[in-house]
C-alpha positions in Angstrom: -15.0 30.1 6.9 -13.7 31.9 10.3 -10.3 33.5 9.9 -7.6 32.1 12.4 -4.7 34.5 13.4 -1.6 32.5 14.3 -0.1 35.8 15.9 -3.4 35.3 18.1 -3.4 31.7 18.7 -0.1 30.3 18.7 -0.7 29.0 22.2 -2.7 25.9 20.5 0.5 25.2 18.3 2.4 24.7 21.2 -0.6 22.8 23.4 -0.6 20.7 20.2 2.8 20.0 20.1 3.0 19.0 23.7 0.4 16.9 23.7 0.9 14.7 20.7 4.7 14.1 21.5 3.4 12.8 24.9 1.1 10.4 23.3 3.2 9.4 21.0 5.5 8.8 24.0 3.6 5.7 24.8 4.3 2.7 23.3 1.9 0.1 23.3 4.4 -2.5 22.3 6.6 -1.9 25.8 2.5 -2.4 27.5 1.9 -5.8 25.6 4.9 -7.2 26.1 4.8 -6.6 29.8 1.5 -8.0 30.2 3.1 -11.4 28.5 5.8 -10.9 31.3 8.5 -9.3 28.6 10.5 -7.1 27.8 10.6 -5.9 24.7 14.0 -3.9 24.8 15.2 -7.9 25.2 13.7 -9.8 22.9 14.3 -10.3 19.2 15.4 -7.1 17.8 14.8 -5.1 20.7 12.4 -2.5 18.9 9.5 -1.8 20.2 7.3 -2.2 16.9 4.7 -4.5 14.8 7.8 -6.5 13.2 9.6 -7.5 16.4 6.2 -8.0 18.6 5.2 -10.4 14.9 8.3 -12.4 15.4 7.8 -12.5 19.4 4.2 -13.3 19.9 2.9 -14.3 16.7 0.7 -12.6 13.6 -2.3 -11.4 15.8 -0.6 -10.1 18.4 1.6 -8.0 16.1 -1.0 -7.0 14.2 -2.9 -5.7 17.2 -0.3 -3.8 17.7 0.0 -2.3 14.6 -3.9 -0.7 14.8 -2.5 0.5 17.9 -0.3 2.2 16.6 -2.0 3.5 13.7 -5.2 4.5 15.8 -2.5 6.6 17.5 -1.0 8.2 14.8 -4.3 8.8 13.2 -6.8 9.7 16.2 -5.0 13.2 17.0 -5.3 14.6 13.5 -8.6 13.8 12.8 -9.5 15.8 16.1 -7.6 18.9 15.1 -9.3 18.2 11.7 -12.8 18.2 13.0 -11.5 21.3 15.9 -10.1 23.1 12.8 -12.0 22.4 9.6 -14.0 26.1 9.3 -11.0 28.1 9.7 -8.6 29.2 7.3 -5.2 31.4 7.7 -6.0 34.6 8.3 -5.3 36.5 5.0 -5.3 33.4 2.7 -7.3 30.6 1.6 -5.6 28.1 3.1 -7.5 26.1 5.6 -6.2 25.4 9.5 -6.9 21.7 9.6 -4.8 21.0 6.9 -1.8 22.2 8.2 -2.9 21.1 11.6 -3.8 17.5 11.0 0.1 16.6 9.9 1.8 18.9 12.2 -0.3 17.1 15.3 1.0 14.1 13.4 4.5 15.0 13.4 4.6 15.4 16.3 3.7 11.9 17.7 6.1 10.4 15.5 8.7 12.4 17.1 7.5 10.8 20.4 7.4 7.6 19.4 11.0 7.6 17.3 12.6 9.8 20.3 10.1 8.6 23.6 11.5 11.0 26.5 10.0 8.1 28.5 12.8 5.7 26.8 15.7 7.5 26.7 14.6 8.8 23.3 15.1 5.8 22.2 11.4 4.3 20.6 10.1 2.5 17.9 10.6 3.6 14.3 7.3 5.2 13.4 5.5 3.2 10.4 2.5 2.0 12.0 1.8 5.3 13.5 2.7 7.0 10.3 0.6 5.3 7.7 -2.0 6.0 10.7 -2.0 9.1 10.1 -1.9 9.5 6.9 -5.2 7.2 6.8 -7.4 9.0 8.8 -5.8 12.5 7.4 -6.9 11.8 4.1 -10.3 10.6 5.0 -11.4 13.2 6.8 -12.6 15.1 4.7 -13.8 12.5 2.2 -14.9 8.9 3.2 -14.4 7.4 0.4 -10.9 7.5 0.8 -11.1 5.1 4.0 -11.5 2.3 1.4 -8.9 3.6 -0.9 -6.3 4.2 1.3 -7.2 0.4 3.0 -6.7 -0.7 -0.6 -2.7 1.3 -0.3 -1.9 -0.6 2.7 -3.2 -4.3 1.6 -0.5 -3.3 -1.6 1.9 -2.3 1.0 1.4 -5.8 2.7 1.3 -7.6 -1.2 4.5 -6.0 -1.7 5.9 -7.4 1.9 4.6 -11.1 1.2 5.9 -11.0 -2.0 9.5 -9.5 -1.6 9.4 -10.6 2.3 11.4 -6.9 2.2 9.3 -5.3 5.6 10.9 -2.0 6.2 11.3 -1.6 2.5 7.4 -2.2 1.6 6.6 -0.2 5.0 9.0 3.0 3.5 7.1 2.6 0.3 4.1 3.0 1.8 4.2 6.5 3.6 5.9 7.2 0.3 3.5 6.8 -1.6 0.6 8.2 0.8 2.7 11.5 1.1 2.6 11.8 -2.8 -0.9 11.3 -2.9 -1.5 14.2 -0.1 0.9 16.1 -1.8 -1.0 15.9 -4.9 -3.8 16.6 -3.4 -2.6 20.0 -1.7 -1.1 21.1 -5.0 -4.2 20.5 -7.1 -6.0 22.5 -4.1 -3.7 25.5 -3.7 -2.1 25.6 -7.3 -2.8 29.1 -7.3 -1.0 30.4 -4.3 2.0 27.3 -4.1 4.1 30.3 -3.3 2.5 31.2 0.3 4.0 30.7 3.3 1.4 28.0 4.7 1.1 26.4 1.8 4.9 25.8 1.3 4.9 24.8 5.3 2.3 21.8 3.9 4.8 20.5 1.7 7.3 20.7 4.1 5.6 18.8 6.8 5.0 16.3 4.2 8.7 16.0 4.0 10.0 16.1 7.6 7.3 13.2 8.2 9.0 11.4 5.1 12.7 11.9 6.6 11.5 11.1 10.0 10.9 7.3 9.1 13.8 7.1 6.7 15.9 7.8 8.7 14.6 5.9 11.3 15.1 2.7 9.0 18.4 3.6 8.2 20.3 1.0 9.5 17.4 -1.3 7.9 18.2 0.5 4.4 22.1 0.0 4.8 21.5 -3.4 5.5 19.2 -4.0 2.1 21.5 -2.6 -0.3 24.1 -4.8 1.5 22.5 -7.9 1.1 22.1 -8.7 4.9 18.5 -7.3 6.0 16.3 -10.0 7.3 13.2 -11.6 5.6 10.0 -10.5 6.7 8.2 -13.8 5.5 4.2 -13.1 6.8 3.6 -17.1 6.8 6.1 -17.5 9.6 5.2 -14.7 11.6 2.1 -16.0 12.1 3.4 -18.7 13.4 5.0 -16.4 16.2 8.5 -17.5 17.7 8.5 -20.8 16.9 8.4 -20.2 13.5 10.7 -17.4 13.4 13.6 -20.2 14.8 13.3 -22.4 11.4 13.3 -19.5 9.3 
């Protein structure tokens, strides 16, 4: 392993930064829509995500939409992975692409939550988010591209079942983050108390804040009684169905 000094390098902290909040800037909901001659700020819901494009255009376009998404939360940190892999902290154990792969990920949710190209006003980040952590943890063992498939076809069990969408969706990165976090610990349980390591935790918990709050106003609404059903039957049936539900 090649030692990696941050005081030496920051610059590719910042290029990373840059870079993934720009492409997590563009929303490939806003380009679908317009090429059915839409927009999506006006229809449905007006968020520019899998759920509203579902209800809009029907099952298969919302759930090309949703690969999108998570090909674009997930793309970026499996490049810093593979850029990063053979390095480690300089001093410590603890290796680059690690801490690289989630804070390149962080950093598209914030552009596609808060898109400078919308008014900072984007989608809510789930899609991109289980993305990431999907091709974050198979990186380094692929083995885990079947497992983690296996966590979201639960995610979307618990959706048909409950028809609770944001809910099931929240659940999810939940329960991806614990599994990376348990991973991490198990890895560094020696040295929990450094600096980097302690920054993988955190990440783990800005990206989990991130799309809570962003479904905020959907998690008021649930313990309120007044969310809407997210029944996957009548999404498929697109708009049509959606007005008899």
């Amino acid at each position: 392993m090649k030692e990696f000094s941050l005081s030496g390098g920051w610059y590719w902290f910042v290029l990373m930064a840059i870079v993934c909040y720009f492409i997590g800037c563009f929303n490939f909901a806003v380009v679908i829509a317009k090429f059915k001659h839409k927009n999506v700020h006006k229809i449905g819901s007006g968020n520019p995500g899998t759920m509203n494009m579902s209800r809009e255009f029907g099952l298969k376009i919302g759930l090309l939409n949703f690969l999108l998404d998570v090909c674009k939360g997930g793309v970026p940190a499996m490049i810093s992975y593979f850029i990063f892999r053979n390095y480690v902290f300089a001093g410590t154990e603890v290796v680059v692409s690690d801490f690289t792969r989630y804070f390149c990920g962080m950093f598209v949710i914030i552009g596609h939550i808060f898109p400078v190209t919308m008014k900072f006003k984007g989608g809510k980040g789930i899609a991109s988010t289980l993305g990431l952590f999907w091709f974050a943890l198979s990186c380094e063992n692929p083995w885990y591209i079947l497992i983690a498939f296996g966590g979201l076809l639960c995610v979307l069990g618990y959706i048909i079942w409950t028809e609770w969408g944001s809910m099931g969706s929240l659940l999810g990165v939940t329960g991806f983050s614990l599994w990376q976090g348990a991973e991490f610990y198990f890895r560094y349980e020696l040295t929990l108390a450094n600096g980097y390591v302690i920054a993988l935790f955190c990440l783990l918990l800005a990206l989990n804040l991130l799309t809570w709050v962003a479904h905020r106003k959907n998690i008021v609404r649930l313990f309120a009684g007044e969310e809407h059903r997210t029944s996957v039957k009548k999404l498929s049936k697109g708009k049509r169905g959606m007005r008899n539900m």
